[in-house]
C-alpha positions as CSV (number, residue, x, y, z in Angstrom):
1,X,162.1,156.4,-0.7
2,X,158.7,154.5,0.3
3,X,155.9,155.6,0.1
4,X,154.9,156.6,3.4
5,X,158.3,158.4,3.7
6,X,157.7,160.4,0.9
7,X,154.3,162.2,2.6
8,X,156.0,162.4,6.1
9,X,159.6,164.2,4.6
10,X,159.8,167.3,6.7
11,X,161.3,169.0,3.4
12,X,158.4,167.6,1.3
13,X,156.3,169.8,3.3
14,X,158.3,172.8,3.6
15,X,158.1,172.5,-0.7
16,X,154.6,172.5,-0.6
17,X,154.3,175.3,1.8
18,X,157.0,177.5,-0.7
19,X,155.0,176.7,-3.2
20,X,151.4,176.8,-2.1
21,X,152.6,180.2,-0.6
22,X,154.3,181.7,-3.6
23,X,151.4,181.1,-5.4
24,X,149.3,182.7,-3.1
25,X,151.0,186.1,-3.3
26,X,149.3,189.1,-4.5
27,X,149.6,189.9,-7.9
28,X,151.5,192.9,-6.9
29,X,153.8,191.3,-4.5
30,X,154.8,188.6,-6.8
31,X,155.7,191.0,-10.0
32,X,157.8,192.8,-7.7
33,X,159.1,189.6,-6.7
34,X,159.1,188.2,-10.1
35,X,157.5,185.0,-9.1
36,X,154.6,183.9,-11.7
37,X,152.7,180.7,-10.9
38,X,155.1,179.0,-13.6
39,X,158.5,179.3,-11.9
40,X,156.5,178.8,-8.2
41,X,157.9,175.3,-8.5
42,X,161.4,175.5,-9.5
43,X,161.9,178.7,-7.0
44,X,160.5,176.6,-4.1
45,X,162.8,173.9,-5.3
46,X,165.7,176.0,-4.7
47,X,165.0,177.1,-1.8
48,X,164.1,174.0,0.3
49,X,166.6,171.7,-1.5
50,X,169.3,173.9,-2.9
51,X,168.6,172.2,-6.6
């Protein structure tokens, strides 16, 4: 993957999205949810790539 590529992957920026928006849930929702700014990565993971 180049460099460029990697900025420009339309699933690179639906990751970031998950997890800038995970992260951005209120403390409430996200205990519900049981998403914690830890596992924001590895949750947005799965969902965008399926890993």
């Amino acid at each position: 993957m180049s460099f460029l590529t990697r900025f420009t992957d339309p699933k690179r920026a639906n990751y970031r999205r998950t997890v800038r928006e995970l992260r951005d849930l209120p403390p409430a929702v996200a205990r519900d949810l049981g998403v914690t700014p830890e596992n924001a990565e590895a949750l947005a993971r799965k969902a965008v790539y399926g890993i």
